[in-house]
RODO-2510 file (C-alpha; in nm, 4 decimals, decimal comma):
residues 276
     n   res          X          Y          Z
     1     x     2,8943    -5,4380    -1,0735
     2     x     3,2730    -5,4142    -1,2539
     3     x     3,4044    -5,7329    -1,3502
     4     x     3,2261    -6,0160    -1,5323
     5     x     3,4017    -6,3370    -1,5127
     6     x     3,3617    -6,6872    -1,6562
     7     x     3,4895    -6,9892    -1,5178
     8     x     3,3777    -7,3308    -1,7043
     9     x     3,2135    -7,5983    -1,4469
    10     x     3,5407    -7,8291    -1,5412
    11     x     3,7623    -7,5357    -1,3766
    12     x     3,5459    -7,4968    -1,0960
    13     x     3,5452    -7,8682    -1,0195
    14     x     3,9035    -7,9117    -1,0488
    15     x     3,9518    -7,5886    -0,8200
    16     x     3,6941    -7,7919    -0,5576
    17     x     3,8867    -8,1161    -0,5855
    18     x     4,2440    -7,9167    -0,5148
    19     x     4,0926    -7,9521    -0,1213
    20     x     4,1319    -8,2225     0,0876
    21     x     3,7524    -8,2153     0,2036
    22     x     3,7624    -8,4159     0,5287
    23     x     3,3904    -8,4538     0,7206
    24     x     3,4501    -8,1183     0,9102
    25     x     3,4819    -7,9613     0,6083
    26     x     3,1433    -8,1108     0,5063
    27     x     2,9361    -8,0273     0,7661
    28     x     3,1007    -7,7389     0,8068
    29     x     2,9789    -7,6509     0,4243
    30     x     2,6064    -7,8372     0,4917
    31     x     2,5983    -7,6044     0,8214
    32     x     2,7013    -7,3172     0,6216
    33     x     2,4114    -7,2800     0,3536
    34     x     2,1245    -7,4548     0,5912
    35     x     2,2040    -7,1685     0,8269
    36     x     2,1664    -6,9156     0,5291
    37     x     1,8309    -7,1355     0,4139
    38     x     1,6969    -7,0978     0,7709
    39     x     1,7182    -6,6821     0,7871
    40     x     1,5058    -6,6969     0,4541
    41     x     1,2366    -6,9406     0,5689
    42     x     0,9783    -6,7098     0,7075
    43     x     0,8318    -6,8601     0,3910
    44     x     0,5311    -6,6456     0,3141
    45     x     0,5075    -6,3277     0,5970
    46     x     0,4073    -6,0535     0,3527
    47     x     0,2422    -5,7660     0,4932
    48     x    -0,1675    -5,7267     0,3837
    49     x    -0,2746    -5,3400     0,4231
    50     x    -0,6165    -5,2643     0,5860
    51     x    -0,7530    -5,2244     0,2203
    52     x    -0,6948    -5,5621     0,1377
    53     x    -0,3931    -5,4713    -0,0860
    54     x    -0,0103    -5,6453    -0,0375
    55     x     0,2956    -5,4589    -0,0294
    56     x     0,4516    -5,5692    -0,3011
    57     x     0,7812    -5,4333    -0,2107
    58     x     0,7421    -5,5858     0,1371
    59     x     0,6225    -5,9206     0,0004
    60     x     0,9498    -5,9145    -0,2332
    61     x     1,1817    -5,7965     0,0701
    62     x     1,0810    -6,0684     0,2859
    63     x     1,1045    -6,3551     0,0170
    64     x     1,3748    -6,2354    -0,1336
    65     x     1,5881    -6,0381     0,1414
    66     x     1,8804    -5,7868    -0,0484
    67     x     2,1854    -5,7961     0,1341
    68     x     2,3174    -5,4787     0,0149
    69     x     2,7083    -5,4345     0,0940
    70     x     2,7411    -5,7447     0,2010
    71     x     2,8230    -5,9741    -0,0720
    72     x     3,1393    -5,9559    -0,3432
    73     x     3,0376    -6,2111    -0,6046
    74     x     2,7463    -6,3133    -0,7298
    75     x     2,7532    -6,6285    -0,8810
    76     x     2,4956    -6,7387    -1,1879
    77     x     2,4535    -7,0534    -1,2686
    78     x     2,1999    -7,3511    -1,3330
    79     x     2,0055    -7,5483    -1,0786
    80     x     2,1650    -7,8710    -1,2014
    81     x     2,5322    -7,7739    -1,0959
    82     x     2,4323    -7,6619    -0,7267
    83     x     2,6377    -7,9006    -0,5414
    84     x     2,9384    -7,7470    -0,7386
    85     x     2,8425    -7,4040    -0,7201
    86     x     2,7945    -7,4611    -0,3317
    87     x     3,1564    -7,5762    -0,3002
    88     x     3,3488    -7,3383    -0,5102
    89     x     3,1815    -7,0180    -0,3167
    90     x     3,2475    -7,2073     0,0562
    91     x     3,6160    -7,2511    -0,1121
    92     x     3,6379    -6,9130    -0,2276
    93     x     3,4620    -6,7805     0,0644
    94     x     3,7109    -6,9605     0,3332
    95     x     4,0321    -6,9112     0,1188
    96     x     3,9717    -6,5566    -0,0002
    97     x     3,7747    -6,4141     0,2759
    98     x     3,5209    -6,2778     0,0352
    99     x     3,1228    -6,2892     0,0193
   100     x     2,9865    -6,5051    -0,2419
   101     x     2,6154    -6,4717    -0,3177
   102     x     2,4008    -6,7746    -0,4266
   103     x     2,0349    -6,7027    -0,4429
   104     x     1,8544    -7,0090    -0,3961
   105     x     2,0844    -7,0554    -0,0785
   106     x     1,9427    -6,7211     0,0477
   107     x     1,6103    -6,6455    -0,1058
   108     x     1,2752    -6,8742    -0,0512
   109     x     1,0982    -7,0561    -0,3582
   110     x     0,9720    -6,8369    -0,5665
   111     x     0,7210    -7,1112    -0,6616
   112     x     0,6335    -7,1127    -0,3340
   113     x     0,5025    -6,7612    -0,3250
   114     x     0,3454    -6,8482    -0,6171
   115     x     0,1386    -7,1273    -0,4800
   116     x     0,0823    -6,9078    -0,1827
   117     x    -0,1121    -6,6513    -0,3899
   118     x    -0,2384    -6,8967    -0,6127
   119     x    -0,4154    -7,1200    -0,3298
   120     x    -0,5814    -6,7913    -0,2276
   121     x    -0,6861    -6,5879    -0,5020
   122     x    -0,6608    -6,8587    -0,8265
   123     x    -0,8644    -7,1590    -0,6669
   124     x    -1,2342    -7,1731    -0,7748
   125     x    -1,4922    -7,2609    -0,4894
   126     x    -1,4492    -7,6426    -0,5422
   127     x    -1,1014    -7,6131    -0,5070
   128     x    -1,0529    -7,8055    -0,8018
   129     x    -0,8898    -7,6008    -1,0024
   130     x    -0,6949    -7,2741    -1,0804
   131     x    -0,8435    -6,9863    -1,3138
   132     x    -0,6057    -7,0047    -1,5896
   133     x    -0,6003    -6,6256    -1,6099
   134     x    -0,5653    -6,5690    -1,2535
   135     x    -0,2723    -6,7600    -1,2445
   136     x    -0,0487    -6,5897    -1,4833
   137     x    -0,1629    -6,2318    -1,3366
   138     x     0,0232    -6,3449    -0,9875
   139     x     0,3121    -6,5537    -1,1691
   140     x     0,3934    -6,2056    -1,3181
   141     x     0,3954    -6,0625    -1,0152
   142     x     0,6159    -6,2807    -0,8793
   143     x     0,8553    -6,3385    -1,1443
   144     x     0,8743    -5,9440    -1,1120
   145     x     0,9873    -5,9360    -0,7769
   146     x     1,2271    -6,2066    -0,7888
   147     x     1,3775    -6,0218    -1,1748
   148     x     1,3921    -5,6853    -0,9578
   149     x     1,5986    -5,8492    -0,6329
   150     x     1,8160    -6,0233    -0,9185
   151     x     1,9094    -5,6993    -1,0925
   152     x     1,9635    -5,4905    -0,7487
   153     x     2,1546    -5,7838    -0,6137
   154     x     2,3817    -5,8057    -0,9202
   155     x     2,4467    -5,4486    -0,9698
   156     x     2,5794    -5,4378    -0,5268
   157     x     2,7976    -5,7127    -0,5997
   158     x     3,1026    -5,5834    -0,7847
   159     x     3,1636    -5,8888    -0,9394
   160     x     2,9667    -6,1457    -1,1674
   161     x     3,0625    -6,4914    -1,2137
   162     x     2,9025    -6,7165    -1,4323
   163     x     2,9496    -7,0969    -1,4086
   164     x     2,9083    -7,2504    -1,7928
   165     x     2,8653    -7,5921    -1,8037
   166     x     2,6266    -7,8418    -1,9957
   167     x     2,3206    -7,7241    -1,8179
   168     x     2,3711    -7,3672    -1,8613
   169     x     2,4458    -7,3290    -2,1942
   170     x     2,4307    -7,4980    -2,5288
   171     x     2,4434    -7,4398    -2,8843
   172     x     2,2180    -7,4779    -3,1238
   173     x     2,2413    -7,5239    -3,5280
   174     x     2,0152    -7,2010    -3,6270
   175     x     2,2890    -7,0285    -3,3919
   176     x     2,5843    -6,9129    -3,4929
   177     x     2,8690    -7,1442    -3,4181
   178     x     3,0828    -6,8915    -3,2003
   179     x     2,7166    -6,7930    -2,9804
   180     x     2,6171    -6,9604    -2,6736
   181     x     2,3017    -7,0022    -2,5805
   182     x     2,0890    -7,0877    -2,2331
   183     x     1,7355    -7,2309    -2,1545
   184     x     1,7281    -7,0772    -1,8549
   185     x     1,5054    -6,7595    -1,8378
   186     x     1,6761    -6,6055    -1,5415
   187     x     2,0346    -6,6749    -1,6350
   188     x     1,9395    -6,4933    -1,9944
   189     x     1,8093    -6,2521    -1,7451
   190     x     2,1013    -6,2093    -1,5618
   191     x     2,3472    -6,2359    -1,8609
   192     x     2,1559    -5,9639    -2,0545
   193     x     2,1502    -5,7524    -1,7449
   194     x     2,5503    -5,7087    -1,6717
   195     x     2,6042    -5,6837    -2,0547
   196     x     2,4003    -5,3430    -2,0209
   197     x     2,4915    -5,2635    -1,6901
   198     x     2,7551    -4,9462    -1,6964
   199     x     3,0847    -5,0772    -1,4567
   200     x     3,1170    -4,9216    -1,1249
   201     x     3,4600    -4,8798    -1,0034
   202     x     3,4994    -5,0295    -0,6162
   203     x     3,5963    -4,7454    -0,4007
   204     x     3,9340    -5,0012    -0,2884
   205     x     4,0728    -4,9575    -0,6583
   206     x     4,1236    -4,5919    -0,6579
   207     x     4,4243    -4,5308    -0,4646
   208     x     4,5507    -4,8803    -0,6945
   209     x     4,4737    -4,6769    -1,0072
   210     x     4,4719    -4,3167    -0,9010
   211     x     4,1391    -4,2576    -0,9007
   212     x     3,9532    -4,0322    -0,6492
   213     x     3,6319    -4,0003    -0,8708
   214     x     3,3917    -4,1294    -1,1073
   215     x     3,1821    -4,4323    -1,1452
   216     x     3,0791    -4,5858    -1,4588
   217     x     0,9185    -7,6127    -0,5851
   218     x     0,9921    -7,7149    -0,9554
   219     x     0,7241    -7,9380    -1,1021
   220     x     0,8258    -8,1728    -1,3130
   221     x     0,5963    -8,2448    -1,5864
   222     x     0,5973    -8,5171    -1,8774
   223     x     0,5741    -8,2275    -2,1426
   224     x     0,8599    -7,9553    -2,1061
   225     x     0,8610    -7,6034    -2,3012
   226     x     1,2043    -7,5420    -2,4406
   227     x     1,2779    -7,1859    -2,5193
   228     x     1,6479    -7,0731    -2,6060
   229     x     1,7936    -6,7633    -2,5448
   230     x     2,1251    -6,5861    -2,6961
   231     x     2,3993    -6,5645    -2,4500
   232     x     2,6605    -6,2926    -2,5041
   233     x     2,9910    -6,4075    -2,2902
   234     x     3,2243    -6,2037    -2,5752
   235     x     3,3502    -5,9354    -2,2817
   236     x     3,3460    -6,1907    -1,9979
   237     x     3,6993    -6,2859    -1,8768
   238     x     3,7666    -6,6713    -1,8454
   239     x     3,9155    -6,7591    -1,5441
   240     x     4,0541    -7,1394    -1,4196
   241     x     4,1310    -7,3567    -1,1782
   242     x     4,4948    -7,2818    -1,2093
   243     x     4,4623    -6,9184    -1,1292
   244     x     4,2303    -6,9668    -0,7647
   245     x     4,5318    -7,2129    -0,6823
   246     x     4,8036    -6,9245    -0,7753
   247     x     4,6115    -6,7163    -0,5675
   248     x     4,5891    -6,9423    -0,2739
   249     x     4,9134    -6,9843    -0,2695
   250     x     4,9933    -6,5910    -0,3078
   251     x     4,7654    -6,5833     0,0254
   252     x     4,6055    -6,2980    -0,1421
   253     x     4,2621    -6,2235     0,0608
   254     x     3,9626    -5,9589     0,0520
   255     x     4,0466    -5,6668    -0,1628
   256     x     4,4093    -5,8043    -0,2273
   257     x     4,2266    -6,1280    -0,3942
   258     x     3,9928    -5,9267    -0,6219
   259     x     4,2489    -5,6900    -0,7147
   260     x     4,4850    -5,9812    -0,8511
   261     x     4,1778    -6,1718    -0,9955
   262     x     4,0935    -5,8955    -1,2413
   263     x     4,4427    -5,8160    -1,3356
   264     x     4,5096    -6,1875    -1,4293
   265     x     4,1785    -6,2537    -1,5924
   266     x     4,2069    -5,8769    -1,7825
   267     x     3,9039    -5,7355    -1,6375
   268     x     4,1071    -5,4119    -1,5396
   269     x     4,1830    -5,3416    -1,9357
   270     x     3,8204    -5,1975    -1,9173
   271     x     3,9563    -4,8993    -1,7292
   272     x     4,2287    -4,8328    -1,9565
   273     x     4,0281    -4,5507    -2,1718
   274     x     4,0332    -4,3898    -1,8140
   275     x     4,4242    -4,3951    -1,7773
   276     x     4,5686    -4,2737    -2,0814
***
């Protein structure tokens, strides 16, 4: 991972709208992710040893498939703004000719799993109900896995883009005014994560900057538990609307496209220190 980026869900929309999205477009875009969705739906085709004992790394690799190398951005971002997140990475994707990376387009349900185990190993004999107990030893599991793929996927992808919008963040009084802050576990997760992360340096900037080296199934229940988490976006670099649409006209593409992406947003100034 090198840059972190930020682009506000009113940039990314009017970036989207910029398009004149005829029906070809659409399916094109519906065909797009269902045909990601479809490589991911083995569902639940974890390996069982002779012993009785899963392999939890196979379990995790066939839920929640890496796809190292092959992705530039990864994009985090709430559940609620999918439909907008969709279209800005097909956009970026077909203008730029870069990989975007949106998880639940690629990895199954991690509730899913959940249930799977569950149904099997939580269910008393009546098949009433769960063991209470039970349950939260396999949620951990699982939660493990997918926190794990998240992190691995994340540090491959060279650069992190987080949507903010009304459903990602917030801010609360006992905050301070200039903090952010998210009830989403996994986007805390993820923020937390690339604010600790040391930069790598894509092997394509070196001969730019004379380098030859170095490396630095949701339930929906009556009663919802709130929990609020700090987000830190002080060293992520804002980018708009107006910037994508400079680049599309510039053409830029691949390597070309992420090189003029981090100079305008001033996510190269981190490699200053290295220059002088």
């Amino acid at each position: 991972m090198f840059a972190k980026l930020n682009i506000p869900i009113r940039e990314a929309q009017k970036f989207i709208d910029s398009f004149d999205w005829t029906l070809e477009d659409i399916l094109k875009l519906k065909s797009y992710y269902t045909s990601n969705q479809q490589h991911a739906q083995n569902v639940i085709k974890p390996a069982l040893s002779k012993d009785k004992i899963w392999d939890g790394n196979g379990v995790s690799e066939l839920n929640f498939p890496r796809q190292i190398g092959k992705r530039h951005i990864f994009i985090s971002h709430s559940h609620g703004d999918i439909e907008i997140v969709k279209k800005l990475a097909f956009a970026i994707e077909q203008e730029f000719e870069v990989e975007c990376f949106i998880d639940s387009m690629v990895w199954n349900n991690m509730n899913d799993l959940i249930r799977f185990f569950d149904d099997n190993y939580s269910l008393n004999d009546a098949k009433t109900a769960y063991s209470y107990s039970k349950r939260n030893y396999s949620t951990a599991h699982v939660h493990t896995m997918l926190s794990m793929a998240l992190l691995e996927m994340i540090n491959d992808c060279e650069c992190f883009l987080f949507v903010g919008s009304e459903n990602s963040t917030l801010q609360l009084q006992r905050f301070k005014n200039d903090e952010k802050a998210t009830l989403s576990p996994w986007i805390y997760a993820e923020n937390t994560f690339v604010n600790h992360v040391k930069p790598i340096i894509p092997r394509w900037l070196y001969p730019e900057l004379n380098l030859f080296s170095g490396g630095i199934g949701r339930i929906d229940e009556d009663r919802k538990l709130n929990i609020a988490y700090r987000l830190d976006l002080s060293t992520f670099h804002t980018i708009t609307a107006a910037l994508l649409l400079n680049l599309c006209e510039e053409e830029c593409t691949q390597s070309d496209f992420l090189y003029r992406l981090y100079e305008e947003s001033g996510a190269l100034e981190q490699l200053k220190p290295l220059l002088d």
